[in-house]
N, C-alpha and C positions, 0 to 999 in steps of 0.2 A: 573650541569649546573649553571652557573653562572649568577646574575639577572642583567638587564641593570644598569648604572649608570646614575644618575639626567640628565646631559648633554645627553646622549645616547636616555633615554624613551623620550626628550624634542625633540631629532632630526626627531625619529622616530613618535612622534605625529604632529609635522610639515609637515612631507611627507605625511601621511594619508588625513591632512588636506585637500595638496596641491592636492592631487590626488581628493579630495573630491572636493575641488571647480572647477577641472579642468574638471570633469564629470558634473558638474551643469551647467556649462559654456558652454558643449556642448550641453545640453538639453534647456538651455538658448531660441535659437531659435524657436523650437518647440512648447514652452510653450507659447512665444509672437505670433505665429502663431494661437494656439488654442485659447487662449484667444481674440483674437481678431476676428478669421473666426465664431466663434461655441459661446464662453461665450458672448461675446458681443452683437452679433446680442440676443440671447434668451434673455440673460436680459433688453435691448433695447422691446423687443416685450412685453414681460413681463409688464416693466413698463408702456408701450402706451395704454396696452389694460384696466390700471384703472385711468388712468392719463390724464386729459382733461382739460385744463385751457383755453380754448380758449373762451367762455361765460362769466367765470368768467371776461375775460380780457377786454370782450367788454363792457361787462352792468354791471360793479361792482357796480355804486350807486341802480341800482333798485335791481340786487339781495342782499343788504344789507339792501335796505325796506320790501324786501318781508319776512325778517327773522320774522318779526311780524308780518305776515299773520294768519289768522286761518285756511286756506285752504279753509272752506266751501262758501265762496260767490267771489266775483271778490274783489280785494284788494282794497283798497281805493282811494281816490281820489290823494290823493299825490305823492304816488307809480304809477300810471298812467300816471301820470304829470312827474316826474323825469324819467320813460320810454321812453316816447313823448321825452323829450329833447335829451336825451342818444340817440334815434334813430337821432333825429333831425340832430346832430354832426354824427356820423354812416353816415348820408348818405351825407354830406358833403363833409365826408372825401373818400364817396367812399369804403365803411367797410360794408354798410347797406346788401349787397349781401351775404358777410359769415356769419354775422349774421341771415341770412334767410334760409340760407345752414345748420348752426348748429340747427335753429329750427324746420325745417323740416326732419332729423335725430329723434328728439323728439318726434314730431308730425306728421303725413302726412300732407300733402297740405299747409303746414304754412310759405312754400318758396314763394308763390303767396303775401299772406295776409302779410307779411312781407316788401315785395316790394312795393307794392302799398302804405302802409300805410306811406312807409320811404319816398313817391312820396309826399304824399298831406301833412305831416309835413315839410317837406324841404322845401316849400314854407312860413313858417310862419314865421314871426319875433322871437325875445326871449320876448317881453311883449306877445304874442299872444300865445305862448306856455307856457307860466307861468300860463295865466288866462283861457286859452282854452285848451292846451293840451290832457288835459283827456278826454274832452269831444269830442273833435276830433278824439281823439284813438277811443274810445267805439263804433262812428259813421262812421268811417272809411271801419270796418269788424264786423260779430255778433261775430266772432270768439275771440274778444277780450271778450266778455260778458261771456266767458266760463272758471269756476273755473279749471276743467280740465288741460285747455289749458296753465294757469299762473304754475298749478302745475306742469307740464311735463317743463316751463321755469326753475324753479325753478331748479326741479332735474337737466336739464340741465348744470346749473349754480355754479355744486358742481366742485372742480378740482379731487378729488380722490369718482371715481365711481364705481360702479359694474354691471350698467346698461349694460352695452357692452355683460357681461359673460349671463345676463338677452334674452339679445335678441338673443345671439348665441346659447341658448336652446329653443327657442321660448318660451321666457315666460317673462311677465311684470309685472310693482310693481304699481295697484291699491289705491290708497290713502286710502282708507277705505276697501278693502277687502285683502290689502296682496299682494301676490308674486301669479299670477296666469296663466295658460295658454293662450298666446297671441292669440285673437279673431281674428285678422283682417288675420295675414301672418303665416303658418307655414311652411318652408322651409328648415331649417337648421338640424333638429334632424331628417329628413325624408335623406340629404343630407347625414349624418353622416353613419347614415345605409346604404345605396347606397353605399357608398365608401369601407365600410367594407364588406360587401355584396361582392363587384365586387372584393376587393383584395380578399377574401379569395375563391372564384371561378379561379381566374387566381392563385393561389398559387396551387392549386389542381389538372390545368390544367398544368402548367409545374411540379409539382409530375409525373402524370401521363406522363407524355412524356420526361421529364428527367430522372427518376429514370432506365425505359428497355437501356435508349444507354448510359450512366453511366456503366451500368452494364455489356452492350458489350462491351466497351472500357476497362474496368477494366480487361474483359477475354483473350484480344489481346496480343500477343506480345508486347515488352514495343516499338519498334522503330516504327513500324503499330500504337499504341495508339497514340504516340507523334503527327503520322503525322495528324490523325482525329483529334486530341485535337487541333489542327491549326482550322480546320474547324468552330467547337463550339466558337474559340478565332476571326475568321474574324468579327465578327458584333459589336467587341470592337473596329475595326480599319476603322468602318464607321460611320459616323456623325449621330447623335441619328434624326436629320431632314429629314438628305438623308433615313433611314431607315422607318420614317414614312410617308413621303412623298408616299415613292413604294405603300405602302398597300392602300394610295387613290388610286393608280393609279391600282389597283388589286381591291377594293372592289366597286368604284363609279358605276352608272348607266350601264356607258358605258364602264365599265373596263374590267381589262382581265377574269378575273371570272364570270360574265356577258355573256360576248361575246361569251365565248366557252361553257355555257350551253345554252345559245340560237340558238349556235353553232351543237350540237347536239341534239337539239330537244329535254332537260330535262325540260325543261321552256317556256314558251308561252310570257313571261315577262321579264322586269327585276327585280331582287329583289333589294328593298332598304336593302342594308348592312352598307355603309356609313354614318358618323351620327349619328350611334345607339350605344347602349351597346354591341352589338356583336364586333361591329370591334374595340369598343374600348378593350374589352377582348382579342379578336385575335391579335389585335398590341403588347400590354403590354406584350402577354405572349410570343411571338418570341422575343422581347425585352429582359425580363427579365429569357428567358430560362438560357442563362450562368448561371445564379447565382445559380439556381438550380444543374446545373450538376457538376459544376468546384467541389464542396466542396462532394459532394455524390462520383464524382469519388475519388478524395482524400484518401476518408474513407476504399469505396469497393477495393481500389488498397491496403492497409494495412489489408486485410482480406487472412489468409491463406488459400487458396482452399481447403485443406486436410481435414479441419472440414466438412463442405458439400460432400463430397469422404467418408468421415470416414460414417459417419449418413449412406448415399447410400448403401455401405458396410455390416451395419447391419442390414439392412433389409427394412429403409424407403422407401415410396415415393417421389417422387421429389420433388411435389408440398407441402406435411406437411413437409419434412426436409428444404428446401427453406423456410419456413413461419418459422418455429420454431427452426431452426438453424443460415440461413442465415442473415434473414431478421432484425432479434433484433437487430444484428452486425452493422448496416446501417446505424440505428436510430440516434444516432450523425451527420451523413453526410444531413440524410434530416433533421432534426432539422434544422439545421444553413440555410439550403437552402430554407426550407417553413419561416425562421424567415426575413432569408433576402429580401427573395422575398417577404413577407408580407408587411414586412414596407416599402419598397421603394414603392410597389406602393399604398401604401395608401396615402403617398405627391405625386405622379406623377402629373405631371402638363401639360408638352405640347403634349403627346400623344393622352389625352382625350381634349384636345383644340382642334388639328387638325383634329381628325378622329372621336373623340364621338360626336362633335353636342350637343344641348340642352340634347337630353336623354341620351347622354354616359356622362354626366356632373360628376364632383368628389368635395371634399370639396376643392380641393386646384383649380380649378378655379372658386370658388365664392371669393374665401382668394385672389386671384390676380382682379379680379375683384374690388371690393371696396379699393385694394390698386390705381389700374389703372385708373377706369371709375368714378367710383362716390367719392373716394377721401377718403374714411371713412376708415384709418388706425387703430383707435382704433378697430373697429369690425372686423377689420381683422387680428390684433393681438387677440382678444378673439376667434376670431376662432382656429388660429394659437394655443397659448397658452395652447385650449380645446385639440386638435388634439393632442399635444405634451401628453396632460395629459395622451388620451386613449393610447397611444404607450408605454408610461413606466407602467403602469397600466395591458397592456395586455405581455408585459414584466416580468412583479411580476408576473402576474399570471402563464406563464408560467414558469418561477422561482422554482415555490408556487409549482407546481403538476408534471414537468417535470426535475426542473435542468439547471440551465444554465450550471452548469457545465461539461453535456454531450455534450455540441455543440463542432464541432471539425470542423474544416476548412482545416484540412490535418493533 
């Protein structure tokens, strides 16, 4: 056989080329779609949740006096003085309110002391703020009299922090003792558990009730399976609202579950269901049933029945040849479906808005809260961010001890 010639290998690496840039080009799309739906938003959150220049932007002459602070007493006179002014302008301009909004973030209750203070400066001239300023701040609130209070400005006033990561584990950075667990609010690490808690209860509860009708379906005839497999597939082709609207309308007071055991005389009452961590469970997990069953059926319809025949044959019992035969075989199919069903409802968000109430609460309606209500994006980026951490975390770990490469989706 004959080798190509110059011109020939030249034509033929042109074509490869062209076929090469012609498949880039079609994945072109794709990759501007990911990059923009999924890379972006995370590194946007990413960067919000250490990234805070809005203090800096307001008081930059006073936190540039405070860098000569010692910490241990109130800052001096001058630093007070050029604070008073900074405020002075701040509330001129009608700014003195976010400034009071970032400090009480900092501090509790320094949104009050904030305002007032920017009230009884805003009346002063600039001679009367030059030679009184400080002495007006100091008399204004005691809270200006509190080294504390300057040094929580202070930290405030950094643009790249880590106080956000700080408070999304309950725990704060003391001037003189270190990084230590927050006294006043513990809510987030207790939140954290609760989520995980409740995903991996609803992960166990659709095991348990996907894996037996999975397992019938897989036994059926293929055109009988298709048509049930319709059934399991209708609650894709209902609005995720419309579906959890019903279960208020089945778990409330006076609902259909209610009714009909008061109905029959099981109950003297009605039970509070709505609300609670029950129905947020119960919602989630008719929700997230598909995910469970679609990938287990998958697996169980690629299992030859003659292995479980064969075992029977020689002499097992149903119930050890099933466990020790059957069952290993599966393990891929629930993998993927306790994996999926894990993580989605650990971000679930408007199921446990609607139906959980204060006690069916998850971390991702606190992470919508301080983006919605109180405005605080950076901690709800450090939430977000945290959340992300424990997901690829319990990911390795599953990795670590399972295999991702046993998960099998069909």
């Amino acid at each position: 056989m004959s080798s190509l010639t110059s011109t020939e290998a030249s034509q033929a690496s042109n074509a490869r080329n062209k076929k090469r840039l012609t498949a880039f080009l079609f994945v072109v799309p794709l990759l501007v779609f990911i990059l923009l739906t999924f890379v972006a938003p995370i590194a946007s959150m990413l960067w919000r949740s250490v990234h805070h220049p809005t203090v800096a932007a307001l008081i930059p002459l006073t936190l540039s006096e405070l860098q000569r602070w010692d910490g241990k007493t109130i800052p001096d006179e001058k630093t007070l003085s050029v604070f008073a002014q900074e405020l002075h302008g701040l509330a001129k301009e009608r700014q003195s309110g976010k400034l009071a909004e970032e400090f009480n973030r900092a501090s509790a209750g320094m949104s009050s002391v904030v305002k007032s203070t920017a009230r009884k400066v805003s009346r002063l001239n600039d001679e009367q703020l030059t030679q009184q300023g400080a002495e007006i701040l100091l008399k204004s609130h005691r809270n200006w009299s509190k080294p504390q209070i300057w040094y929580a400005i202070q930290r405030a006033g950094k643009p790249y922090t880590y106080d956000y990561y700080l408070t999304a584990l309950d725990l704060e950075l003391h001037p003189e003792q270190g990084i230590q667990v927050r006294e006043d609010t513990q809510i987030y690490l207790q939140l954290y558990s609760k989520t995980l808690s409740m995903a991996l209860v609803i992960t166990l509860f659709c095991a348990l009730l996907g894996y037996p009708l999975a397992y019938y379906l897989a036994g059926l005839p293929e055109n009988r399976a298709n048509l049930l497999l319709v059934l399991v597939l209708l609650p894709f082709w209902t609005s995720l609202l419309v579906r959890t609207t019903a279960w208020i309308a089945l778990l409330q007071t006076n609902g259909v579950i209610n009714s009909f055991l008061l109905g029959i005389g099981v109950i003297g009452q009605p039970i509070e269901m709505l609300y609670t961590s029950f129905a947020t469970v119960v919602a989630m997990t008719h929700i997230l049933l598909p995910f469970m069953i679609l990938p287990l059926y998958s697996v169980m319809r690629g299992i030859d029945p003659s292995y479980l025949r064969a075992a029977l044959s020689l002499g097992a019992r149903p119930i050890p040849a099933f466990a020790r035969i059957y069952f290993p075989m599966t393990l891929p199919g629930l993998s993927a479906g306790a994996l999926l069903v894990f993580i989605i409802s650990v971000g679930y968000y408007i199921t446990p808005a609607l139906v959980g109430g204060t006690d069916g609460q998850m971390i991702s309606n606190i992470i919508a809260f301080h983006m919605q209500r109180s405005n605080n994006w950076e901690l709800a980026a450090a939430l977000g961010s945290l959340l992300l951490g424990l997901i690829l975390l319990l990911y390795w770990l599953y990795d670590r001890f399972v295999g991702a490469s046993n998960i099998k989706l069909g």
